[in-house]
Each structure stands twice: as structure tokens, then as C-alpha cells.
mmCIF file of the N, C-alpha and C atoms, coordinates in Angstrom:
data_MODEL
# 
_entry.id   MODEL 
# 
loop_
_atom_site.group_PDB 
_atom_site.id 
_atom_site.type_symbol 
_atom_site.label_atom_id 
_atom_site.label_alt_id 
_atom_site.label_comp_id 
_atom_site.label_asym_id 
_atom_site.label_entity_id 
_atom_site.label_seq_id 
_atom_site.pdbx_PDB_ins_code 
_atom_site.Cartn_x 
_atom_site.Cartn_y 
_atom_site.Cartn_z 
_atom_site.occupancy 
_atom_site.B_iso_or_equiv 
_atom_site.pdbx_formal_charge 
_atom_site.auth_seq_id 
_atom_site.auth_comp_id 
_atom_site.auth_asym_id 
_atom_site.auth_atom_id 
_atom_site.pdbx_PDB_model_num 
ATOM 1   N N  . UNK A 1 1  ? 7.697   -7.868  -36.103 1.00 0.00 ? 1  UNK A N  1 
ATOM 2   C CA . UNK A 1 1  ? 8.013   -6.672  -35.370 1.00 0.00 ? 1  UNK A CA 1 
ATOM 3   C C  . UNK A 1 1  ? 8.829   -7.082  -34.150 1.00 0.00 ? 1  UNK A C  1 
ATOM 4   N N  . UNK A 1 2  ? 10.205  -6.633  -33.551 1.00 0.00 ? 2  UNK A N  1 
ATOM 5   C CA . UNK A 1 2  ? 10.736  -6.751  -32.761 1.00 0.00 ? 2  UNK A CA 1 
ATOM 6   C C  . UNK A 1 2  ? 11.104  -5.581  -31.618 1.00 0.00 ? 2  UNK A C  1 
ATOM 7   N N  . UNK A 1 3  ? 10.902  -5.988  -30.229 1.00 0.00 ? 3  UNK A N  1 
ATOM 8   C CA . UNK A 1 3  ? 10.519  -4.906  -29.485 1.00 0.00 ? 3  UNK A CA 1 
ATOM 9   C C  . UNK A 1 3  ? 11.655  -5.433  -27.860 1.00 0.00 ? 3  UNK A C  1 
ATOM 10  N N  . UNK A 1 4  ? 12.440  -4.470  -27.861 1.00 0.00 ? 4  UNK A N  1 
ATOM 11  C CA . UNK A 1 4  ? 13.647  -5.177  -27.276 1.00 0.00 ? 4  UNK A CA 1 
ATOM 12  C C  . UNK A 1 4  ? 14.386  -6.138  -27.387 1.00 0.00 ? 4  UNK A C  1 
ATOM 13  N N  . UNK A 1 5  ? 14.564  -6.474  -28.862 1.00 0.00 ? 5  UNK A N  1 
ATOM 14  C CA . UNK A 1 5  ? 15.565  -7.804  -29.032 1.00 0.00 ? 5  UNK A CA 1 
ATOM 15  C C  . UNK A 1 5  ? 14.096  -8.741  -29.051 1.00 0.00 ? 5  UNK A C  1 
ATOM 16  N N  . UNK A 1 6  ? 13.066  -8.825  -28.394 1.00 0.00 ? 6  UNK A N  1 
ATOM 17  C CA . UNK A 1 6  ? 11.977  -9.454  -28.615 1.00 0.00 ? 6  UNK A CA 1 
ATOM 18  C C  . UNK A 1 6  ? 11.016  -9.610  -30.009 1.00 0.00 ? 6  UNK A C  1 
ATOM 19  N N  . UNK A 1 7  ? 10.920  -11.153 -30.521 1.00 0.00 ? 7  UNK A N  1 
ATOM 20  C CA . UNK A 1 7  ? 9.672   -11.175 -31.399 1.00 0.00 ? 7  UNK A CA 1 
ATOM 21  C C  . UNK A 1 7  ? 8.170   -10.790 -30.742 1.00 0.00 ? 7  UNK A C  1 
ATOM 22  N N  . UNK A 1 8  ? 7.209   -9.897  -31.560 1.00 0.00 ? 8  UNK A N  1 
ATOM 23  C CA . UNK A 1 8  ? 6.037   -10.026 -31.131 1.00 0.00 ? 8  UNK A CA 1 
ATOM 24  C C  . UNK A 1 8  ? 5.164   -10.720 -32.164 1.00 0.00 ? 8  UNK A C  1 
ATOM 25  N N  . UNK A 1 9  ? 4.161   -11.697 -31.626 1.00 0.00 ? 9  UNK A N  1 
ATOM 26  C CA . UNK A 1 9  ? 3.410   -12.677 -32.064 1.00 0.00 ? 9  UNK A CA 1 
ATOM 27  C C  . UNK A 1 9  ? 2.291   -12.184 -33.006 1.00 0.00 ? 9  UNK A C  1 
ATOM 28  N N  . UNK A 1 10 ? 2.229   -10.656 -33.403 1.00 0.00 ? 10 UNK A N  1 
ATOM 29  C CA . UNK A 1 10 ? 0.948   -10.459 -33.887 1.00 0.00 ? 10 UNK A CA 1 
ATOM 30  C C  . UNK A 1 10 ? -0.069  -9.542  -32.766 1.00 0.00 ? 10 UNK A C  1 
ATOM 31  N N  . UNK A 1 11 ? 0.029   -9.987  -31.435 1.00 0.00 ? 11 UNK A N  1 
ATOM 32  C CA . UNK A 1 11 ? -1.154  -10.151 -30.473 1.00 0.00 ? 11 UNK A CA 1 
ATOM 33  C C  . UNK A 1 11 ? -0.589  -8.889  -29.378 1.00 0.00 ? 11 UNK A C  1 
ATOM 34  N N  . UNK A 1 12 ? 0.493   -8.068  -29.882 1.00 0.00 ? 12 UNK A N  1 
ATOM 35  C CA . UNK A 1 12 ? 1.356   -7.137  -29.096 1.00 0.00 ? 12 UNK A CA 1 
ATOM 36  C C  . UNK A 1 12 ? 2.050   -7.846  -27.505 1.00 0.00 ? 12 UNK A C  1 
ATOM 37  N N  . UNK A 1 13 ? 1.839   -8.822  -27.589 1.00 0.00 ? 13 UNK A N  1 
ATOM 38  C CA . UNK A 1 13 ? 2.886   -9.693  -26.869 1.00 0.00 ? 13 UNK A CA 1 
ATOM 39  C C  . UNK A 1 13 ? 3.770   -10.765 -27.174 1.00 0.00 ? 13 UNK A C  1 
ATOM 40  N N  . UNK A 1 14 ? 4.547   -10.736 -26.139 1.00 0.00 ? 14 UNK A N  1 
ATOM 41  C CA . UNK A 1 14 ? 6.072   -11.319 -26.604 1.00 0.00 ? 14 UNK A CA 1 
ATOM 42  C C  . UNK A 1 14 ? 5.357   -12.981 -26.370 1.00 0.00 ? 14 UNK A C  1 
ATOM 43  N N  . UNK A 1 15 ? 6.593   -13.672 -26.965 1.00 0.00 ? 15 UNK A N  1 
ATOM 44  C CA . UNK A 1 15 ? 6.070   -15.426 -26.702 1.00 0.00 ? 15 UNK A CA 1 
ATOM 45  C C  . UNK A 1 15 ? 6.080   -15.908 -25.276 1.00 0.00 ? 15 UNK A C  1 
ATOM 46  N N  . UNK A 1 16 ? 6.663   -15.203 -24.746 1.00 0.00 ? 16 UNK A N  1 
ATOM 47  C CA . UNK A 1 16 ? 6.787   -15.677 -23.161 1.00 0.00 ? 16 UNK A CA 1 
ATOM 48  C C  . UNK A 1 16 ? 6.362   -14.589 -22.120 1.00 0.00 ? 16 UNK A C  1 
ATOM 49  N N  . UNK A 1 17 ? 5.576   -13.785 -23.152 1.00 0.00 ? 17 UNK A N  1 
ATOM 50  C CA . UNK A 1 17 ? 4.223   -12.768 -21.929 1.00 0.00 ? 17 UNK A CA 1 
ATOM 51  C C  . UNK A 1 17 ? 3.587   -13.053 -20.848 1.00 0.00 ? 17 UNK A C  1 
ATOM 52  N N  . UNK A 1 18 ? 2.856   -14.076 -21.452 1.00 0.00 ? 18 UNK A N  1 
ATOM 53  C CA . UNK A 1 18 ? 1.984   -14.636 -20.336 1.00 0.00 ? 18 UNK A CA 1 
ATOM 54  C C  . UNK A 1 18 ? 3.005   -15.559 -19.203 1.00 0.00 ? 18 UNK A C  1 
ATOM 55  N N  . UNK A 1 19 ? 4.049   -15.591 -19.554 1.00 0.00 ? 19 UNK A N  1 
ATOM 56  C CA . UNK A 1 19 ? 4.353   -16.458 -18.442 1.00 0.00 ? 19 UNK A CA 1 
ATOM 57  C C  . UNK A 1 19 ? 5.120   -15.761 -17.506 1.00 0.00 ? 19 UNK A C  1 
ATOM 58  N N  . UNK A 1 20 ? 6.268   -14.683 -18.245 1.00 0.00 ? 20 UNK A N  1 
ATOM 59  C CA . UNK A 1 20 ? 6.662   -13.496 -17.211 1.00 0.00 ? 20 UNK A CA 1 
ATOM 60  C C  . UNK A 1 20 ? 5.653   -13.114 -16.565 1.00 0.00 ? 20 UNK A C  1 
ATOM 61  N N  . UNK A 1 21 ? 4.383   -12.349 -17.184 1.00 0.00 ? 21 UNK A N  1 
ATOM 62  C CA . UNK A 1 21 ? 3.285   -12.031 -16.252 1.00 0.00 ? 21 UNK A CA 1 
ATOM 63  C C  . UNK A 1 21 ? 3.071   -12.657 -14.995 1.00 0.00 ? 21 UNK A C  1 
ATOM 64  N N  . UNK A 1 22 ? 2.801   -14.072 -15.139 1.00 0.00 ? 22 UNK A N  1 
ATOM 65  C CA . UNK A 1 22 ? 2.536   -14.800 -14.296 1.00 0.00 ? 22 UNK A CA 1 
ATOM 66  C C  . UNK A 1 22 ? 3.080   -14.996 -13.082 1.00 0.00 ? 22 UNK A C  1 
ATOM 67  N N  . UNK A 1 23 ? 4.565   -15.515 -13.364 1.00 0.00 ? 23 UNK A N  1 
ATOM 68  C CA . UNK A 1 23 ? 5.500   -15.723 -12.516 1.00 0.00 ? 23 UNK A CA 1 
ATOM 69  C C  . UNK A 1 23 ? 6.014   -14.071 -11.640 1.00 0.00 ? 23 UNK A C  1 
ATOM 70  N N  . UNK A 1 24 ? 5.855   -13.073 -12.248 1.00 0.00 ? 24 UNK A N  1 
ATOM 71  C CA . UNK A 1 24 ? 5.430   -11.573 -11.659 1.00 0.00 ? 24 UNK A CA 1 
ATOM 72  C C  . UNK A 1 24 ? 4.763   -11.676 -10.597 1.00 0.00 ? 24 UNK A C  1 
ATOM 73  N N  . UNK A 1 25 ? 3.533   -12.006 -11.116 1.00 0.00 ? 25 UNK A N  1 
ATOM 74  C CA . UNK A 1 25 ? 2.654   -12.147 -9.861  1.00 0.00 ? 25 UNK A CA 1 
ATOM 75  C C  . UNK A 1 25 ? 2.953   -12.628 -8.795  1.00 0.00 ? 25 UNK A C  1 
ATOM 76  N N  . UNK A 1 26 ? 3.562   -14.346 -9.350  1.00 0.00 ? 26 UNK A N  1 
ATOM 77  C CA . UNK A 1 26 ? 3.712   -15.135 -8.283  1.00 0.00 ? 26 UNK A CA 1 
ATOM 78  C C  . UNK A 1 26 ? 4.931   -14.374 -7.125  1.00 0.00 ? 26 UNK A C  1 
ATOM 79  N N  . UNK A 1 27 ? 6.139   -13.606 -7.929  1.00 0.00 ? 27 UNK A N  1 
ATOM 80  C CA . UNK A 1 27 ? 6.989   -12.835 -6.614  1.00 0.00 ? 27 UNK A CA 1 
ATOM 81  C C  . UNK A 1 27 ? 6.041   -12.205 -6.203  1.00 0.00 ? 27 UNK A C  1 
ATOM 82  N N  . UNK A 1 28 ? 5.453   -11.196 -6.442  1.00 0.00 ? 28 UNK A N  1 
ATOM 83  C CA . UNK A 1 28 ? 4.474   -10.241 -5.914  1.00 0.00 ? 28 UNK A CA 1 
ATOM 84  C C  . UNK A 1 28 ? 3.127   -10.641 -4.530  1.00 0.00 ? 28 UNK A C  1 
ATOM 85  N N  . UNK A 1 29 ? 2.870   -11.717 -5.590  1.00 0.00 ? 29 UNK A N  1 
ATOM 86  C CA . UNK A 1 29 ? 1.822   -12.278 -4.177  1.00 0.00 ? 29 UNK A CA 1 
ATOM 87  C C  . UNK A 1 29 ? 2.699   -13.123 -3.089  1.00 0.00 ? 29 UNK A C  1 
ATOM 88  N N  . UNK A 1 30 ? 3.958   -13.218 -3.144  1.00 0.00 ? 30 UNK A N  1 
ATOM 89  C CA . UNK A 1 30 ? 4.460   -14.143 -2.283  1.00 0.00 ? 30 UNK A CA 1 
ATOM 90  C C  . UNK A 1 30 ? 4.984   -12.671 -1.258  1.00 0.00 ? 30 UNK A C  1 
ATOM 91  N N  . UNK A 1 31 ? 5.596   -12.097 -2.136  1.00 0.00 ? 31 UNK A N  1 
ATOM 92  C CA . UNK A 1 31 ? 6.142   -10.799 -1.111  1.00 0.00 ? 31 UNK A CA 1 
ATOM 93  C C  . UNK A 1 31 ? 4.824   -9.985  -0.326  1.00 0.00 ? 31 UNK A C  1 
ATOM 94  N N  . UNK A 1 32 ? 3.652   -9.646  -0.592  1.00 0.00 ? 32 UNK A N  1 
ATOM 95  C CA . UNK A 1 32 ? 2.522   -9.405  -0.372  1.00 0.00 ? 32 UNK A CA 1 
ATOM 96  C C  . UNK A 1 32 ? 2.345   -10.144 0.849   1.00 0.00 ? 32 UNK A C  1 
ATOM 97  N N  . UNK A 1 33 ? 2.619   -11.779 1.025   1.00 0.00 ? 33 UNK A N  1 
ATOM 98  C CA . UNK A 1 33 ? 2.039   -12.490 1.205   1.00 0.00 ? 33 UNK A CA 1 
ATOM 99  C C  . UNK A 1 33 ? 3.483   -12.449 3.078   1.00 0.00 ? 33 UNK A C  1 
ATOM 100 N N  . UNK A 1 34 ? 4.161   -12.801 2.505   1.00 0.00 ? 34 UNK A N  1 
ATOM 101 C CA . UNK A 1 34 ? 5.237   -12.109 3.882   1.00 0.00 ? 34 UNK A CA 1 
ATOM 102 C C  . UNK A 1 34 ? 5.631   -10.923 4.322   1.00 0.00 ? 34 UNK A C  1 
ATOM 103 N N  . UNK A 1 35 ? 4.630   -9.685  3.670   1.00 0.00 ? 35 UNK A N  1 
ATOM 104 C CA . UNK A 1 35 ? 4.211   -8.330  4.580   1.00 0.00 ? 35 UNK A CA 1 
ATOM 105 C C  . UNK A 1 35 ? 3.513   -8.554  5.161   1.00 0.00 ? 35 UNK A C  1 
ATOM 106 N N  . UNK A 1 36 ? 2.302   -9.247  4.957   1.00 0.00 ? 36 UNK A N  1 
ATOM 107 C CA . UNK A 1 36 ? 1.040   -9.351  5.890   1.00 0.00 ? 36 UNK A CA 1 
ATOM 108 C C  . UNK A 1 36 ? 1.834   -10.261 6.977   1.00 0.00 ? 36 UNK A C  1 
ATOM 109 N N  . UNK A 1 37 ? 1.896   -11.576 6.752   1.00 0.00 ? 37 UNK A N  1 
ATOM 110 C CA . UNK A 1 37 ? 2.785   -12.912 7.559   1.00 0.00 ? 37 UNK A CA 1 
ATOM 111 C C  . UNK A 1 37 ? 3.805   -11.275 8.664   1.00 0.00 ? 37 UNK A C  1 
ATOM 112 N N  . UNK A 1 38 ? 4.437   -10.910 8.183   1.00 0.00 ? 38 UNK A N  1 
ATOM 113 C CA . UNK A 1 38 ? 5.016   -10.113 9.264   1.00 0.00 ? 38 UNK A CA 1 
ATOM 114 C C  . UNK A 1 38 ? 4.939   -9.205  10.155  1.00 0.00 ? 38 UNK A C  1 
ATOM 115 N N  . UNK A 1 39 ? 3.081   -8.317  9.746   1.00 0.00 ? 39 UNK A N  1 
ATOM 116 C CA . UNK A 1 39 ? 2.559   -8.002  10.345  1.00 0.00 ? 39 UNK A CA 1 
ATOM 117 C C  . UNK A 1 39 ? 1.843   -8.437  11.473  1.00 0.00 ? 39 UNK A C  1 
ATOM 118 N N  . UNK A 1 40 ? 1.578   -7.688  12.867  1.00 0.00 ? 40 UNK A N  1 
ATOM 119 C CA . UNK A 1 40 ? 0.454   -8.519  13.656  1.00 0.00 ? 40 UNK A CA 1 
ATOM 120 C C  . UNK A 1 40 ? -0.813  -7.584  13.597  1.00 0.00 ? 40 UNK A C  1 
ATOM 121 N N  . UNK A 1 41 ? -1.900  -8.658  13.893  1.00 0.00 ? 41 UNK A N  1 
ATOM 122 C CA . UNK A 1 41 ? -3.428  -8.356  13.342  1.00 0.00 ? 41 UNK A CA 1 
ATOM 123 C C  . UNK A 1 41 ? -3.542  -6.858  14.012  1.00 0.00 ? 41 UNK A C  1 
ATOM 124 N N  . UNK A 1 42 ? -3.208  -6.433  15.259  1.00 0.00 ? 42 UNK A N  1 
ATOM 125 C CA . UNK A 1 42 ? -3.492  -4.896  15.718  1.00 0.00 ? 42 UNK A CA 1 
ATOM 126 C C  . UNK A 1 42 ? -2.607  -3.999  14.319  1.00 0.00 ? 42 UNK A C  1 
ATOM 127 N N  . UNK A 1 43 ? -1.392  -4.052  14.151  1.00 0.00 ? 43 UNK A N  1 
ATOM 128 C CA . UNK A 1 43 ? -0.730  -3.225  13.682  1.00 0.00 ? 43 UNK A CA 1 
ATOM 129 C C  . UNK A 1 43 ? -1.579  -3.152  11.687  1.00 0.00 ? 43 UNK A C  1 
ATOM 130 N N  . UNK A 1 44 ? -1.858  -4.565  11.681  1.00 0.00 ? 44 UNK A N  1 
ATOM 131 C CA . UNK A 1 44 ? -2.566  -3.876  10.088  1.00 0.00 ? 44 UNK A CA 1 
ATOM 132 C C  . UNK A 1 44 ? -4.014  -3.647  10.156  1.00 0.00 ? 44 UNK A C  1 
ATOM 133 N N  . UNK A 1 45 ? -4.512  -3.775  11.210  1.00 0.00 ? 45 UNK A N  1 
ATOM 134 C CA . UNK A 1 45 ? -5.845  -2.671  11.668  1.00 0.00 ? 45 UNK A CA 1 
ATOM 135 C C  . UNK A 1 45 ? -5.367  -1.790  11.224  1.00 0.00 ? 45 UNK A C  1 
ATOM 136 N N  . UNK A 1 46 ? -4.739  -0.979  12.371  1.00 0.00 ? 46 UNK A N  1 
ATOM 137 C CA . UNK A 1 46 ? -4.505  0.325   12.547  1.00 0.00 ? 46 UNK A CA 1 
ATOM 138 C C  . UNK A 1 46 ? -3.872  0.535   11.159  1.00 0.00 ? 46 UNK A C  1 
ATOM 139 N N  . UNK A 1 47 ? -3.435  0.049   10.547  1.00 0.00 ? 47 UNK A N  1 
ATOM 140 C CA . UNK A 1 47 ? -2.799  0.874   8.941   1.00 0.00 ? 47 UNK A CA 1 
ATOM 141 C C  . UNK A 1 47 ? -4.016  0.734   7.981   1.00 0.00 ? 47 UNK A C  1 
ATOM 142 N N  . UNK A 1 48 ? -4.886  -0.251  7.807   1.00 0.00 ? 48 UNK A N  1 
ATOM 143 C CA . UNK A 1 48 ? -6.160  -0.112  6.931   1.00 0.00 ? 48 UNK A CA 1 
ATOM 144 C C  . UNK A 1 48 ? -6.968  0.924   8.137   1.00 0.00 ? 48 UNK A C  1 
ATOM 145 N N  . UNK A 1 49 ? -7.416  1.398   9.199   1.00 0.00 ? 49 UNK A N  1 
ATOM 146 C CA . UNK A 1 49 ? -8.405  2.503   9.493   1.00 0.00 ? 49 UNK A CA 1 
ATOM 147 C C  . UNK A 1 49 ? -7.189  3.401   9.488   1.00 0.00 ? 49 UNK A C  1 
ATOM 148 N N  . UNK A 1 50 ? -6.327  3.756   8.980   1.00 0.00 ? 50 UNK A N  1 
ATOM 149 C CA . UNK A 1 50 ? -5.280  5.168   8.554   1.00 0.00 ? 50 UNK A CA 1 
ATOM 150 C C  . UNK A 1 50 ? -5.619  5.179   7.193   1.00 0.00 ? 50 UNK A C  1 
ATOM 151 N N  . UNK A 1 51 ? -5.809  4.362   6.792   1.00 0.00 ? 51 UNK A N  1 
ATOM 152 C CA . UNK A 1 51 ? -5.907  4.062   5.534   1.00 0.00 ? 51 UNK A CA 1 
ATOM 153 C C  . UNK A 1 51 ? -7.120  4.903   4.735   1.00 0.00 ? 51 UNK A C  1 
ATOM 154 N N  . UNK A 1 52 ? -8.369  4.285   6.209   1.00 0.00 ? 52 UNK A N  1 
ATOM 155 C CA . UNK A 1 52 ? -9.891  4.557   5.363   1.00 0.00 ? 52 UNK A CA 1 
ATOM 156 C C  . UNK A 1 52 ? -10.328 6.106   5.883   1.00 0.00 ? 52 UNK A C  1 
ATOM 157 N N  . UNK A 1 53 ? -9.182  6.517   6.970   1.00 0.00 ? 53 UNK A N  1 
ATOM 158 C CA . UNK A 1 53 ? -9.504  7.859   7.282   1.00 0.00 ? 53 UNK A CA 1 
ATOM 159 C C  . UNK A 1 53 ? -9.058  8.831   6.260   1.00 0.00 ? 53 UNK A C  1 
ATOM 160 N N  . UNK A 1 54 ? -7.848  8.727   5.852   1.00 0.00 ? 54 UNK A N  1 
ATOM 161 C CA . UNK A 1 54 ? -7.353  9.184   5.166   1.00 0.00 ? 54 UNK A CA 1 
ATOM 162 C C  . UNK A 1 54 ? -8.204  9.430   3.492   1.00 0.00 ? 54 UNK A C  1 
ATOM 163 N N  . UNK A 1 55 ? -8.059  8.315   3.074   1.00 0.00 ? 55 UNK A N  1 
ATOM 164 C CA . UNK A 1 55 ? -9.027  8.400   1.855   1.00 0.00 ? 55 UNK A CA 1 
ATOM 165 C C  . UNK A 1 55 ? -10.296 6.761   1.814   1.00 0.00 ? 55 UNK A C  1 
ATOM 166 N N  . UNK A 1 56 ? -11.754 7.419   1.929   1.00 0.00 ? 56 UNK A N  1 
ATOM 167 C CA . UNK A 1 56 ? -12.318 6.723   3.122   1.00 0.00 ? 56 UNK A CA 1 
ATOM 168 C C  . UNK A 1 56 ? -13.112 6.543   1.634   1.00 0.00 ? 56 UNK A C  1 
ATOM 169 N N  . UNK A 1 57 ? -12.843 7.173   -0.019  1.00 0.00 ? 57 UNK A N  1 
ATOM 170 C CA . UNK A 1 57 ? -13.655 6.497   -0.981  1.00 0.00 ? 57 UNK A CA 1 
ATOM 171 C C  . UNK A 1 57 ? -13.058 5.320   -1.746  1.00 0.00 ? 57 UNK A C  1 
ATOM 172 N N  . UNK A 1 58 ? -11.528 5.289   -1.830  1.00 0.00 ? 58 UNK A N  1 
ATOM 173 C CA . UNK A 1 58 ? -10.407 4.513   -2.235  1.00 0.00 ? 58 UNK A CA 1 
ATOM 174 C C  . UNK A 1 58 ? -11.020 3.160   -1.469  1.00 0.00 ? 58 UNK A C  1 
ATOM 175 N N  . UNK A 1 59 ? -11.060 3.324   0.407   1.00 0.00 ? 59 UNK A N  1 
ATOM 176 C CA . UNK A 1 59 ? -11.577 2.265   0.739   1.00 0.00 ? 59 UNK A CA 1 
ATOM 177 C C  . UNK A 1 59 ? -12.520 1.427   0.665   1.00 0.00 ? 59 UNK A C  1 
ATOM 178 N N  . UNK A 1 60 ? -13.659 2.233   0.299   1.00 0.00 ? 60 UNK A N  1 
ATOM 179 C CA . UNK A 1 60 ? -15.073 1.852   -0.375  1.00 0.00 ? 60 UNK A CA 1 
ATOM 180 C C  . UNK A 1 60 ? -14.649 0.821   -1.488  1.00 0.00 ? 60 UNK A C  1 
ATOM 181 N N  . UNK A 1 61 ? -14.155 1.609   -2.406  1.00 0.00 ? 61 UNK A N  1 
ATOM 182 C CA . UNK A 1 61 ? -14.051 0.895   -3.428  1.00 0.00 ? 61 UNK A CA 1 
ATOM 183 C C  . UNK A 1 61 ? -13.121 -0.385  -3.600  1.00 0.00 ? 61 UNK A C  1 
ATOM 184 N N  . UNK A 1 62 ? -12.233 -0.413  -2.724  1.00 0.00 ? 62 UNK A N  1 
ATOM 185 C CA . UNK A 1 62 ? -11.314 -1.725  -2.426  1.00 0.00 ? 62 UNK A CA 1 
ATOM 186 C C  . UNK A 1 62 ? -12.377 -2.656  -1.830  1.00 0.00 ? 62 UNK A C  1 
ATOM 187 N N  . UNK A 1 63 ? -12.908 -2.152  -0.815  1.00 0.00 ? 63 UNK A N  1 
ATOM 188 C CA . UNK A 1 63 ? -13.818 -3.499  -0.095  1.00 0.00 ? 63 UNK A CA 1 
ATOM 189 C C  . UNK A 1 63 ? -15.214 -4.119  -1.110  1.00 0.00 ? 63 UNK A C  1 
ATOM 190 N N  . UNK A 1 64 ? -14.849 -3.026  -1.827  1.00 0.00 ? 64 UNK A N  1 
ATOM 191 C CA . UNK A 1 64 ? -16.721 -3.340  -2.448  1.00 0.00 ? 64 UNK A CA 1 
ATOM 192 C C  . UNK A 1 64 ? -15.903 -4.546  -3.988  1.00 0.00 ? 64 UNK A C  1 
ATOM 193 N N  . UNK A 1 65 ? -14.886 -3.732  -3.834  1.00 0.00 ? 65 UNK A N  1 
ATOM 194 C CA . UNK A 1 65 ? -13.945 -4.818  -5.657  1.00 0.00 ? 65 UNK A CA 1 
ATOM 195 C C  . UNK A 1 65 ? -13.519 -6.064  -4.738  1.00 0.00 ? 65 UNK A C  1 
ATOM 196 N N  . UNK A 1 66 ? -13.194 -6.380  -3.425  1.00 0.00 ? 66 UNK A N  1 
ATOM 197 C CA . UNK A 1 66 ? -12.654 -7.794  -3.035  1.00 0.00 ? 66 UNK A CA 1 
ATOM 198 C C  . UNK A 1 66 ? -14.359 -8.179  -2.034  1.00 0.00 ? 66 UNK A C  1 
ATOM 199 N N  . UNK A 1 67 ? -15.065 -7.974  -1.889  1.00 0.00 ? 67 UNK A N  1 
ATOM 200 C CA . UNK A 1 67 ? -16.448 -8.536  -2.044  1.00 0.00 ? 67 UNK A CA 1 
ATOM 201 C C  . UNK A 1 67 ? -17.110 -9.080  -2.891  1.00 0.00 ? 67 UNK A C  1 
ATOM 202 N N  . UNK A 1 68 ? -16.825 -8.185  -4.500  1.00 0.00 ? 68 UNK A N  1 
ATOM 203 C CA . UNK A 1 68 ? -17.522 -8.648  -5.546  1.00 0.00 ? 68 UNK A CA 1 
ATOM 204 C C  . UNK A 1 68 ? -16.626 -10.002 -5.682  1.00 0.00 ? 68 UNK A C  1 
ATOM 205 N N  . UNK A 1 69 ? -14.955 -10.338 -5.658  1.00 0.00 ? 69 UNK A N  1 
ATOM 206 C CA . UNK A 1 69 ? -14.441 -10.858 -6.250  1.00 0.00 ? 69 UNK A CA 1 
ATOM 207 C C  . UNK A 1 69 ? -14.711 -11.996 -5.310  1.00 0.00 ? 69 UNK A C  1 
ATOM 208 N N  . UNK A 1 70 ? -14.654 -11.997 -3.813  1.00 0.00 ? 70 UNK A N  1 
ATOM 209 C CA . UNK A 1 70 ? -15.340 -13.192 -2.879  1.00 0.00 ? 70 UNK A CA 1 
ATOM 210 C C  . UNK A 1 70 ? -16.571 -13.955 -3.376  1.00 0.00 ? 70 UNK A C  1 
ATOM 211 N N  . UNK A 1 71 ? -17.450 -13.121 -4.227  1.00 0.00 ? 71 UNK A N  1 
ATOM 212 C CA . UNK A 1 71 ? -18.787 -13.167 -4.141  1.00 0.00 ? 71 UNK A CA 1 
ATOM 213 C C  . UNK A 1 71 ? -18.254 -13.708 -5.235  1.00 0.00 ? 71 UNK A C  1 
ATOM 214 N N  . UNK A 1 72 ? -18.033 -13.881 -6.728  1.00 0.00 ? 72 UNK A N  1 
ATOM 215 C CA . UNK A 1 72 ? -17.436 -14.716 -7.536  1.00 0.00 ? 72 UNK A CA 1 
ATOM 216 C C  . UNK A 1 72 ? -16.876 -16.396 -7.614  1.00 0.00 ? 72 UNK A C  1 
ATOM 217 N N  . UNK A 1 73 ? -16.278 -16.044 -6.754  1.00 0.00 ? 73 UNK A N  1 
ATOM 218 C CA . UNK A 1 73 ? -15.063 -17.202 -6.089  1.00 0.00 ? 73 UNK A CA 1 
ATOM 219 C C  . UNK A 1 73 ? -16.073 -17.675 -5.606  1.00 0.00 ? 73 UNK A C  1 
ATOM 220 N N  . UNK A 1 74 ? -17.148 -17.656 -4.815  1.00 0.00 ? 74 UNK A N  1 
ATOM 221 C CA . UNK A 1 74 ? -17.901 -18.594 -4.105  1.00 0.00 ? 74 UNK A CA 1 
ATOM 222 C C  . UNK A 1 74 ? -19.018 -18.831 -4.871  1.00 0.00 ? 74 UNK A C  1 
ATOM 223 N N  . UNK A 1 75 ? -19.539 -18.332 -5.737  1.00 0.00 ? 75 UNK A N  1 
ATOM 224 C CA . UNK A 1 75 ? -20.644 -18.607 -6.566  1.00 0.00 ? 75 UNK A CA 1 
ATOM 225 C C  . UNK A 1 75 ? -20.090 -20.099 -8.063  1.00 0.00 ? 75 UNK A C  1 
ATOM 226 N N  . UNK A 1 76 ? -18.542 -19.650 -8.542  1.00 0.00 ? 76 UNK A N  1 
ATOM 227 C CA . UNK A 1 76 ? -18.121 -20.278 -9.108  1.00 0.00 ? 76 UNK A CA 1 
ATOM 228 C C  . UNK A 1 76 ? -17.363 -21.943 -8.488  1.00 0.00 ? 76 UNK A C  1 
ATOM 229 N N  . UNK A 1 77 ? -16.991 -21.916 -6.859  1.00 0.00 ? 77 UNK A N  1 
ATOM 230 C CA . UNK A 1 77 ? -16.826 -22.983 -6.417  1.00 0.00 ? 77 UNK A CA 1 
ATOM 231 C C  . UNK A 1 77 ? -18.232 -23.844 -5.836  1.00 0.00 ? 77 UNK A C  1 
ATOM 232 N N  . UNK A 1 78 ? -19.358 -23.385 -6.121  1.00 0.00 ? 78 UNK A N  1 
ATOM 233 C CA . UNK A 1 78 ? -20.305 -24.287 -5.559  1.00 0.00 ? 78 UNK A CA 1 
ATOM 234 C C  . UNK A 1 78 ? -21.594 -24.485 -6.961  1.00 0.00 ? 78 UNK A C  1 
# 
């Protein structure tokens, strides 16, 4: 089956899925990574409590999904 000029493997992904994916990320967390770097610590306060006023269950649920995922990360490094 071919899906943009692309072979698919059977598995509904292309042969080099996982690695576009990847390298995705990697722009993504790097650009992520020099929004914050360009922010200063008052100014992304104040945009996460705009944030949690605004929609204050969205925030729940962000802090409670990068807690669980802390809580992971540290159970699996020790």
C-alpha cells in the first residue's frame, strides 16, 4: 500500500515514521525549549496563573499528568 509516494510496512507506518516522529519532537522540544529560555521567571508566572484563571480544570489536569510523569521518572531512575 502506498500513501504519498510512501511504502507502508504493514504496521500503517511509513519506514522512516519513527524517526520523522522523533526528530519532530526534537525541533519542537528545542523551540519549546527557547520560549521558555526567552522568557523571564515573573513573565511565565503570570501567563501560567492567566492560564489557570482562565481555565483552572485544563490546569489541574496538566499539573496532575506532569506529576504523574515526575513521579515515573523518579521511581524508574532509582
Amino acid at each position: 500500500m502506498t500513501m504519498n509516494g510512501r511504502t507502508l510496512n504493514g504496521t500503517g507506518r511509513t519506514p522512516n515514521g519513527e524517526a520523522e516522529s522523533a526528530r519532530a519532537f526534537d525541533d519542537l522540544s528545542g523551540e519549546m525549549g527557547d520560549w521558555v529560555d526567552s522568557l523571564d521567571i515573573q513573565q511565565l508566572t503570570r501567563r501560567v496563573q492567566d492560564f489557570g484563571r482562565d481555565k483552572p480544570v485544563a490546569l489541574a489536569f496538566t499539573a496532575l499528568a506532569i506529576g504523574v510523569a515526575a513521579g515515573l521518572l523518579m521511581r524508574r531512575r532509582s
